[in-house]
C-alpha positions in Angstrom: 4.9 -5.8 -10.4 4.0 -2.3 -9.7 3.3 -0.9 -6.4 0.8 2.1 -6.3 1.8 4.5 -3.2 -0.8 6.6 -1.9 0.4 9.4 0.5 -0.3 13.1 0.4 2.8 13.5 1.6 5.9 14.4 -1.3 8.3 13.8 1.0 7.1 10.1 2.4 6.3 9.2 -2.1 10.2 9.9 -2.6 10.9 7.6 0.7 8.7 5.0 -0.3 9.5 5.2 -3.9 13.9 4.9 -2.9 12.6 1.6 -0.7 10.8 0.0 -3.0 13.2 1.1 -5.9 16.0 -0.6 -3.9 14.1 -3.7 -3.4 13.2 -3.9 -7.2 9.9 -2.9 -7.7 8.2 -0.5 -10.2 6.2 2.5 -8.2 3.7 4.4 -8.9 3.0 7.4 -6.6 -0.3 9.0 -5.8 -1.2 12.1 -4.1 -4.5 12.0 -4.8 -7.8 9.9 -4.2 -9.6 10.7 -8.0 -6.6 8.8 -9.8 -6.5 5.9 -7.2 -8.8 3.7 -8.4 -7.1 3.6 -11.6 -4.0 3.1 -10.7 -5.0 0.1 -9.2 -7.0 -1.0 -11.8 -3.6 -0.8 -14.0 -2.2 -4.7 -14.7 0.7 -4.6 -13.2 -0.3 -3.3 -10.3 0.0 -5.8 -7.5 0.4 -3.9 -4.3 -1.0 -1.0 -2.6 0.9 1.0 -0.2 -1.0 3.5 1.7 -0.3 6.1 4.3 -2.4 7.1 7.1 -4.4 10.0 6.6 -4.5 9.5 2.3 -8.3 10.0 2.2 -9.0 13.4 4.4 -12.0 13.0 6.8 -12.5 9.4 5.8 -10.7 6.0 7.6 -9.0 3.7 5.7 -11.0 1.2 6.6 -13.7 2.8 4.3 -10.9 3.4 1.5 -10.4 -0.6 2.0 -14.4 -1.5 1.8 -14.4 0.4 -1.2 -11.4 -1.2 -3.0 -12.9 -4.8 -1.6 -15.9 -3.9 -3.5 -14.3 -3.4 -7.0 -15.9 -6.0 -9.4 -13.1 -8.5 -11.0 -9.7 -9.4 -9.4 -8.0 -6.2 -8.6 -10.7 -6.4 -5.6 -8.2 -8.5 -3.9 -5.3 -6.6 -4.3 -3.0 -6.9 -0.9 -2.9 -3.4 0.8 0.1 -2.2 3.3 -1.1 0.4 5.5 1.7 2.6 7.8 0.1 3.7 10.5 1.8 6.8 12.1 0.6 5.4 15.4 1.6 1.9 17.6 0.6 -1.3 15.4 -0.6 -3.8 17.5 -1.3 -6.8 14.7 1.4 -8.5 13.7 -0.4 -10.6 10.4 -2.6 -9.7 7.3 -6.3 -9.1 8.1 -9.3 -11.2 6.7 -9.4 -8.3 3.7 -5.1 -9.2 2.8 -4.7 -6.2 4.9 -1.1 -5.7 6.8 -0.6 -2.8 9.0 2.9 -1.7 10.0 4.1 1.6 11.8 6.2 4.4 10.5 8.8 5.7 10.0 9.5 2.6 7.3 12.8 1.5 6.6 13.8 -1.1 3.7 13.8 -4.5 6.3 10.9 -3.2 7.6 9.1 -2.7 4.6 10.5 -6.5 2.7 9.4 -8.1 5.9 5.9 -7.1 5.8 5.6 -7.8 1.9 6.8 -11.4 2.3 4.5 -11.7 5.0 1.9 -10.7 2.7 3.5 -13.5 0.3 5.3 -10.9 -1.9 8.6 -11.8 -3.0 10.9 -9.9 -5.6 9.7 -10.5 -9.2 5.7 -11.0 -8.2 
């Protein structure tokens, strides 16, 4: 499985990409919105993982609508949001939506993808 990151930030991809790298998953980083939508649309891809503040002057609650509104399956795809702010929701959303805060460190970051149902090897 591959997991798209989507952060404008260089130094948060690398961070991310170490993480996921140690918990055996495939990355592929984005810095920008345009390629996004591809990447998702790749095969493998079966997670996204994006950072507050991806899409400038937009929420990522409209980033979500519009993914939800993808024809075919990658529609569905589970999204991890960090939120550089306080997290109050502890479970996935009614869109497979899971929030957590950062910093994100490697338990923190397992946790929420096996809450998401996401194991090693997905």
């Amino acid at each position: 499985m591959i997991v798209v990151v989507a952060t404008r930030n260089p130094v948060s991809a690398f961070h991310l990409t170490l993480l996921l790298d140690g918990l055996g998953y495939s990355v592929l980083a984005v810095r920008e919105s345009a390629p996004l939508l591809g990447c998702i649309l790749e095969p493998r891809a079966g997670l996204l993982l994006v950072e507050d503040g991806f899409v400038p002057k937009t929420s990522a609650h409209s980033l979500i609508n519009h993914i939800r509104s993808l024809p075919g399956p990658k529609s569905s795809i589970p999204i991890l949001r960090i939120w550089k702010g306080p997290v109050a929701a502890s479970g996935p959303d009614a869109h497979s939506v899971l929030t957590i805060s950062a910093p994100v460190t490697g338990t923190a970051l397992e946790q929420a993808m096996q809450r998401m149902g996401l194991r090693k090897g997905n």
